[in-house]
N, C-alpha and C positions, 0 to 999 in steps of 0.2 A: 504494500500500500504506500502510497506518495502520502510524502510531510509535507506539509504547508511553504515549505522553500523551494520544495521540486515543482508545486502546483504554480508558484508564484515564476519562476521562471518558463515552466513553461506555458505559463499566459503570455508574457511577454516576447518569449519568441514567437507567438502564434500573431501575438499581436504586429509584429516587427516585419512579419511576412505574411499581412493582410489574411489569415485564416478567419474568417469570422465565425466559423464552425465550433474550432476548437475554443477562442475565444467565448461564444457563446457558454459553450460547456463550462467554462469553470468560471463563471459568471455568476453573480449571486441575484438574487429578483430583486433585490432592493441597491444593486449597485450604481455607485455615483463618483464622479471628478469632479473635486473644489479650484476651479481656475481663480487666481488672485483678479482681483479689482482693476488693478494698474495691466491689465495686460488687453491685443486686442480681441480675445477670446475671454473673458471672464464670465463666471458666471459654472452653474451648476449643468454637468451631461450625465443624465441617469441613463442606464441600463443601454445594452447594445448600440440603440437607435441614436442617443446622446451619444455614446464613445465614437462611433461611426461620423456623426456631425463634427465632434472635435479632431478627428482626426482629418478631415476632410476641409476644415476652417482652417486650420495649420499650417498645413501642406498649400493652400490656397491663398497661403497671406504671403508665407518665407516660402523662396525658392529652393532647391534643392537641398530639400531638408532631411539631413541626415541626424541620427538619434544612436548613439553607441550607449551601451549599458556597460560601467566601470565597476560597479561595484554593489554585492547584494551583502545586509546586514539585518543579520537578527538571527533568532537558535532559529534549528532545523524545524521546530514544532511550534513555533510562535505563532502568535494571532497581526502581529506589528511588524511591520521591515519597513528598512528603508533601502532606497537604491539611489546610487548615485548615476547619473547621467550627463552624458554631455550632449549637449542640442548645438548644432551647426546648417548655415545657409547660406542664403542671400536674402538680401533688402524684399522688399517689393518690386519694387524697380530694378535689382537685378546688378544696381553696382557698389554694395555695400555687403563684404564675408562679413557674417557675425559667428561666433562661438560664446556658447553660455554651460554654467555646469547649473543642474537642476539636484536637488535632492527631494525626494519623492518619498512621503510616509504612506505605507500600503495597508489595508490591513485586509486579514481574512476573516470569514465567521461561516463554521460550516465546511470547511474547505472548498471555499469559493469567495472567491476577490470580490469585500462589496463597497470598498471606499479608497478613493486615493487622493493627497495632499499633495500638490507638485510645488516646490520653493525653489524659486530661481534665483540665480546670483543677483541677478540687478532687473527684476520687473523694470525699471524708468528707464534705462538704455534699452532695453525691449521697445518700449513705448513711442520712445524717440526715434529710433532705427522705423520702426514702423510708420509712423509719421513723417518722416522723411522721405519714404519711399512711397510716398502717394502721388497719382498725376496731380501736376499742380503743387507742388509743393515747394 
């Protein structure tokens, strides 16, 4: 039987290679992402249809946005983890690389992923960067 750090990774890789299947699966019914205020995605994505929206906001705002996973922490049978991440792109407009590391509190209930905190190094150069990279701007 998978612990709660095997379940939690491999959401993430399912998630990382667009499986919405598997995603699905280890999904919990009341699952939710807390996107911070300062960012331009903020705001609460419940279950599948939410994660699928945020993923698809994201990717629609920062160009070639890549997402590496550095580092998973918590016991093998915890309800809590956090991950460390590093989020990299471009502007909107396509002439600004950004890199940010994100640290992400996950938690399980059930052995299924139902809430996730994502903390980014600097929401306001997010912000900025984004609004810079508006027509018009």
């Amino acid at each position: 039987m998978e612990n709660n750090k095997q379940i939690l990774k491999r959401f993430i890789v399912a998630a990382q290679s667009l499986d919405d299947k598997t995603v699905a699966a280890l999904m919990h019914p009341a699952f939710v992402v807390h996107e911070a205020a300062g960012l331009p995605y903020a705001g609460e994505y419940r279950g599948l249809a939410g994660w699928q929206k945020l993923f698809s906001t994201v990717t629609g705002i920062w160009r070639d946005v890549s997402i590496k996973t550095e580092m998973y922490m918590g016991a093998d049978d915890a309800e809590d983890f956090a991950i460390l991440m590093i989020l990299s792109g471009k502007s909107p407009d396509g002439r600004e690389d950004f890199q940010t590391r994100i640290l992400e509190h996950w938690r399980l209930q059930d052995g299924k992923v139902i809430e996730v905190w994502p903390h980014y190094w600097d929401t306001h150069a997010m912000r900025v960067l984004y609004e810079k990279g508006q027509p018009g701007a």
